[in-house]
C-alpha positions as CSV (number, residue, x, y, z in Angstrom):
1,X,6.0,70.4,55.0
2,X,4.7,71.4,58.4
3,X,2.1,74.2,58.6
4,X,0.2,75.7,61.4
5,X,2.7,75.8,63.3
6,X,6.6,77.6,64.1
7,X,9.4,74.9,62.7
8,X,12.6,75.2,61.6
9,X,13.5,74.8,57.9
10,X,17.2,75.2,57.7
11,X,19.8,74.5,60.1
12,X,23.8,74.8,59.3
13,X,26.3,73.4,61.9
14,X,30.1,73.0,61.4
15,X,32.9,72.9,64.3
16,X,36.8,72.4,64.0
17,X,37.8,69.2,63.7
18,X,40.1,67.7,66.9
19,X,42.2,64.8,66.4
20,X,42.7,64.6,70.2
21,X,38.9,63.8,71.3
22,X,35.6,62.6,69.1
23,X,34.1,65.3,67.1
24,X,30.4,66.4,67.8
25,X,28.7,66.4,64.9
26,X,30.4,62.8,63.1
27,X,29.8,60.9,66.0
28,X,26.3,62.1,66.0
29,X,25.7,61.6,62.5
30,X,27.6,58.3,62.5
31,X,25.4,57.2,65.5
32,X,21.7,57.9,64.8
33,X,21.6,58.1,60.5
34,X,22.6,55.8,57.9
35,X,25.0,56.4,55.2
36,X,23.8,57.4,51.7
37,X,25.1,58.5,48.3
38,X,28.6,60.9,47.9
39,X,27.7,64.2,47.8
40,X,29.2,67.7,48.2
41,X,28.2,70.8,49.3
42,X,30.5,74.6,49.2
43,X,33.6,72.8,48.8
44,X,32.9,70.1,51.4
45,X,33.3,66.3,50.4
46,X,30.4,63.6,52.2
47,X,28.1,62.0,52.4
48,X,23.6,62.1,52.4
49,X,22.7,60.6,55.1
50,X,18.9,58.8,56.2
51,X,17.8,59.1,60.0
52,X,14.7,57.9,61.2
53,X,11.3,59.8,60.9
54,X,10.7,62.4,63.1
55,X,7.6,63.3,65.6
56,X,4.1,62.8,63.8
57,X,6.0,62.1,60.6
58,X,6.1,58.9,58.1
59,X,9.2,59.4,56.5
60,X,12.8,59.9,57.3
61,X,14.5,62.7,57.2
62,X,17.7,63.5,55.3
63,X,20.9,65.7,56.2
64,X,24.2,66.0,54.8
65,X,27.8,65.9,56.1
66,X,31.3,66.7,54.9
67,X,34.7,67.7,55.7
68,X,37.2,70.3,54.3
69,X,40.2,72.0,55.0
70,X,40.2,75.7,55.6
71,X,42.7,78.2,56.4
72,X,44.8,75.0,57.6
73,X,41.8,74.0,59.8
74,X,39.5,71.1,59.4
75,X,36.1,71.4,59.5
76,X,32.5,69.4,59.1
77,X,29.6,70.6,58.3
78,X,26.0,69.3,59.1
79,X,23.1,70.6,56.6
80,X,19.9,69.6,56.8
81,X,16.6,71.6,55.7
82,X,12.8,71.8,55.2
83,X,10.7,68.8,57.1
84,X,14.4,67.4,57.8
85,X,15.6,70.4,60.0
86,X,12.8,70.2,62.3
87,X,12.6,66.5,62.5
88,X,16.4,66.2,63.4
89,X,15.8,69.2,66.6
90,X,14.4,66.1,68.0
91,X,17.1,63.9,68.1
92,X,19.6,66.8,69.3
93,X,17.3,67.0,72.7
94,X,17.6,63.9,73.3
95,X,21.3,64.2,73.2
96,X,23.8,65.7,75.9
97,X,22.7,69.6,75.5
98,X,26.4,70.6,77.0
99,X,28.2,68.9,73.7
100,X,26.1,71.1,71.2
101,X,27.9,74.4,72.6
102,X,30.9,73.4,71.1
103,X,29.5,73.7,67.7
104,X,28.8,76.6,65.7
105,X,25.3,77.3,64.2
106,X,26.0,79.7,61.0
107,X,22.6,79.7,60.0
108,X,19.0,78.8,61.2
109,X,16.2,79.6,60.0
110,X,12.2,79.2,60.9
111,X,8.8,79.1,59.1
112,X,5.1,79.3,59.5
113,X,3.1,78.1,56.8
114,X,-0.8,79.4,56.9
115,X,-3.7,79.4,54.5
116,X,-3.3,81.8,51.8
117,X,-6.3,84.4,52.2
118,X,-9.5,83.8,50.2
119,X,-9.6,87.4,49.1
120,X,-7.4,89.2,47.2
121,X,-4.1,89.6,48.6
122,X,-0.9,90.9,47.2
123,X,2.2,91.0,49.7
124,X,3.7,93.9,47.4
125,X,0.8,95.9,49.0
126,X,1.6,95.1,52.6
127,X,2.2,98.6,54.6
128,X,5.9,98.1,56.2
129,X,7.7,99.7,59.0
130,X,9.5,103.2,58.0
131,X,13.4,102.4,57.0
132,X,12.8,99.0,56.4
133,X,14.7,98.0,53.2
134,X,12.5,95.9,51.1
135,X,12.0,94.2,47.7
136,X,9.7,91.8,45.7
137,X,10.1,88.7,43.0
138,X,8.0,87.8,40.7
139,X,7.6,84.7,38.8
140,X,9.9,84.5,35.4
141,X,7.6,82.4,33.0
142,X,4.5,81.8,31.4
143,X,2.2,80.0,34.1
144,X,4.0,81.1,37.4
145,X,2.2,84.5,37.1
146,X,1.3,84.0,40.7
147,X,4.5,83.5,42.2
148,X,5.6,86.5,44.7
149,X,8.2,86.5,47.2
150,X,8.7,89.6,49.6
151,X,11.9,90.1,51.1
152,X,12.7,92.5,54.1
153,X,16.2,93.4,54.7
154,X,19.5,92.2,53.5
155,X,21.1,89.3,52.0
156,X,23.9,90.4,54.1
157,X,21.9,91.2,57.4
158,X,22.0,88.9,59.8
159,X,18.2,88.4,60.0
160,X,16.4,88.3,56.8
161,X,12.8,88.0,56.8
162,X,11.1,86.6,53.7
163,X,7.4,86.1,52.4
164,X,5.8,84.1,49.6
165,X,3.1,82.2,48.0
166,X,3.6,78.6,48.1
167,X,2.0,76.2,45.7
168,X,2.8,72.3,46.1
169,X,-0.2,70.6,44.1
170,X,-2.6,71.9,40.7
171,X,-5.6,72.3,43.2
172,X,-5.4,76.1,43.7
173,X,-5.1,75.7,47.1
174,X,-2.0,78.0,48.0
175,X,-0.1,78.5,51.4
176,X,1.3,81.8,52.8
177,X,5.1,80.9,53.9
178,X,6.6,83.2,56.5
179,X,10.5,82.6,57.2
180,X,12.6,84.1,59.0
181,X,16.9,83.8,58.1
182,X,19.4,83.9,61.0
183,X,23.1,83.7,60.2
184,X,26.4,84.3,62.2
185,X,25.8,85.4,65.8
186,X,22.0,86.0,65.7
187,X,22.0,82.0,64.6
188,X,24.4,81.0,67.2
189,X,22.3,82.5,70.4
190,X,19.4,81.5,68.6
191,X,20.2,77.7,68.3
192,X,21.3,77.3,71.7
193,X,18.2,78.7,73.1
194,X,16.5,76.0,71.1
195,X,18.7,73.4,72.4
196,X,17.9,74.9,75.7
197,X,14.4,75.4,75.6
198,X,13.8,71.8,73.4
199,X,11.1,73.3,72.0
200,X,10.4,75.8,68.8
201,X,8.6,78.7,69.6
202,X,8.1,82.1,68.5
203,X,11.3,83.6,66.5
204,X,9.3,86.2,64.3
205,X,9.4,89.2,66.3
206,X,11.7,90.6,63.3
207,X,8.0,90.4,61.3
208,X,6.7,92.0,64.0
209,X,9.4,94.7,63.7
210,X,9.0,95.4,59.9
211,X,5.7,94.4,59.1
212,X,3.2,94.5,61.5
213,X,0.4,93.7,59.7
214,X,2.3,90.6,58.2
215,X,2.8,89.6,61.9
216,X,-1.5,89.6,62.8
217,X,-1.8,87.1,60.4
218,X,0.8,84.9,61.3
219,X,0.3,85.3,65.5
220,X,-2.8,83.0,66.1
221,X,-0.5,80.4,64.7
222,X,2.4,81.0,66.8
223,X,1.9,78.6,70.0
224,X,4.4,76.3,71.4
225,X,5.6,73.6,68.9
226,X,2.9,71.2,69.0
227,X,3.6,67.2,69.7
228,X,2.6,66.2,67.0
229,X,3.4,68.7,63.9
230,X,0.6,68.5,61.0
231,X,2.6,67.2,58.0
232,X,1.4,68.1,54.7
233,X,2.8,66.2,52.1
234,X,4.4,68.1,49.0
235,X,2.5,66.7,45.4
236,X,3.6,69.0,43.2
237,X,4.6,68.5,40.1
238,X,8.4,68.6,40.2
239,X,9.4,70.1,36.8
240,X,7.4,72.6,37.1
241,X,9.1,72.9,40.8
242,X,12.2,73.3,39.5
243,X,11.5,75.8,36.3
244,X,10.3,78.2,38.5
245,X,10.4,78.6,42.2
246,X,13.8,76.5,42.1
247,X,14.8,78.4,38.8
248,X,13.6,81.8,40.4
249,X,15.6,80.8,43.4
250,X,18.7,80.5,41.5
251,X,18.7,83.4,39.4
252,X,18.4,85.9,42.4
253,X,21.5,84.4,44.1
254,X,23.8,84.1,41.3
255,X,22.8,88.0,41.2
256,X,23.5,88.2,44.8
257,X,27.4,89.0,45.7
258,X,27.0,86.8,49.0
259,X,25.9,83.9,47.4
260,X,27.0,83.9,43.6
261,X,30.7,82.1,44.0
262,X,28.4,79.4,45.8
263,X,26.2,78.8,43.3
264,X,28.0,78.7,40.8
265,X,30.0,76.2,42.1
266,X,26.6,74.3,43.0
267,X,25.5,74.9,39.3
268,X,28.4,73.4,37.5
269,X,28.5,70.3,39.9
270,X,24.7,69.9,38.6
271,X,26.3,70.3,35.2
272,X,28.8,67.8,35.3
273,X,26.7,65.5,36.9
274,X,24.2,65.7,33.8
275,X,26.8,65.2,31.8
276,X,28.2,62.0,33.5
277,X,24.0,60.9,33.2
278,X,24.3,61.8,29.8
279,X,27.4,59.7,28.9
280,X,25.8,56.7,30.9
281,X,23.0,56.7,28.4
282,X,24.7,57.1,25.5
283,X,27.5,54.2,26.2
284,X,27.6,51.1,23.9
């Protein structure tokens, strides 16, 4: 993960597919990543696919793309997220900057990862703005007692702002992850001033805006993307990943009326896929 520094952590692209010219984001994908395993994603049907590693890192990055129909329209989607999303910014300023307004970015969002504080610090205590609509998660089993995510707004907002404590090794040594969500027009202006710009720099004025003292500890971290991004590499254990931040993850959206059809759609794919494991195993 990159710390220290603004970088994006989640982009989502998608644009109507034309029969009469080359399409955006396939010929992009097609020409700078390498095809990977089938994969699908909301109802879309693709493909994982490898490009090469980014600016000051050692490994490639990974993204996905797939096709659909719609409403009698075809469409493809580009996902990519984490260390991957930023990485793959790159590539896209090196491209023609006019083709990328013919896509549509539906969501986009950006993180700064600091040192968590040495004294005590809860981010259920932090004093917010008046009005600002707010809640907080808490880890769900034995041994993630120190698990708290603060969110500020609405899933259904188009800017969500979200805090938490993030652990990648045993070593104690925490992070504080800042990360703000755009979606639907706030995304779209937001990713062609990127593209514009070619450069990452400071999207957190809605922390600002709701939590001011939230925002003073992020702002001496909020210079210009830096050449070369410091990379620190995720050891964690990944069970224990996936039983609780991934599991708490999970049980909030399933609860969340944006995001519960799609879930649970992601859910059972991981189901049947077990199963099909399972089966592979078990065969004589």
């Amino acid at each position: 993960m990159i710390v220290y520094a603004p970088a994006l952590d989640w982009l989502t692209l998608s644009e109507s597919l034309k029969t009469t010219s080359t399409t955006v984001l396939y010929s992009f994908v097609k020409g700078l990543c390498r095809p990977g395993r089938f994969a699908r994603r909301i109802g879309y049907v693709g493909k994982t696919w490898e490009f090469p590693q980014g600016v000051g890192s050692s490994y490639p990055g990974t993204l996905f793309y797939g096709e659909r129909n719609w409403k009698d329209t075809d469409w493809g989607l580009l996902v990519a997220s984490g260390e991957s999303a930023h990485n793959l910014m790159h590539f896209i300023w090196l491209s023609d900057e006019l083709q990328w307004y013919e896509t549509r970015c539906t969501r986009l969002d950006v993180q700064i990862t600091i040192p968590w504080p040495e004294h005590p610090f809860y981010l259920r205590h932090l004093v917010l703005t008046g009005g600002v609509k707010a809640s907080v998660v808490h880890g769900i089993s034995e041994g993630d007692e120190w698990a708290e995510t603060l969110y500020l707004g609405s899933r259904s907002s188009p800017v969500l702002v979200r805090a938490y404590r993030k652990r990648i090794d045993d070593s104690s040594h925490d992070w504080l992850r800042v990360e703000v969500e755009y979606k639907r027009q706030a995304s779209k202006r937001l990713f062609q001033e990127i593209v514009s710009d070619g450069r990452v720099a400071n999207w957190f004025r809605p922390v600002e805006e709701r939590c001011p003292s939230l925002y003073e500890m992020i702002d001496p971290y909020l210079r210009d993307d830096p050449g070369k991004p410091v990379i620190q590499r995720e050891q964690g254990n990944t069970i224990k990943w996936l039983s609780t931040t991934v599991a708490n993850c999970v049980c909030r959206l399933l609860a969340d009326d944006d995001y519960s059809e799609q879930v649970t759609e992601l859910v059972a794919q991981w189901f049947q896929y077990s199963l099909s494991c399972q089966n592979r195993r078990t065969e004589v």
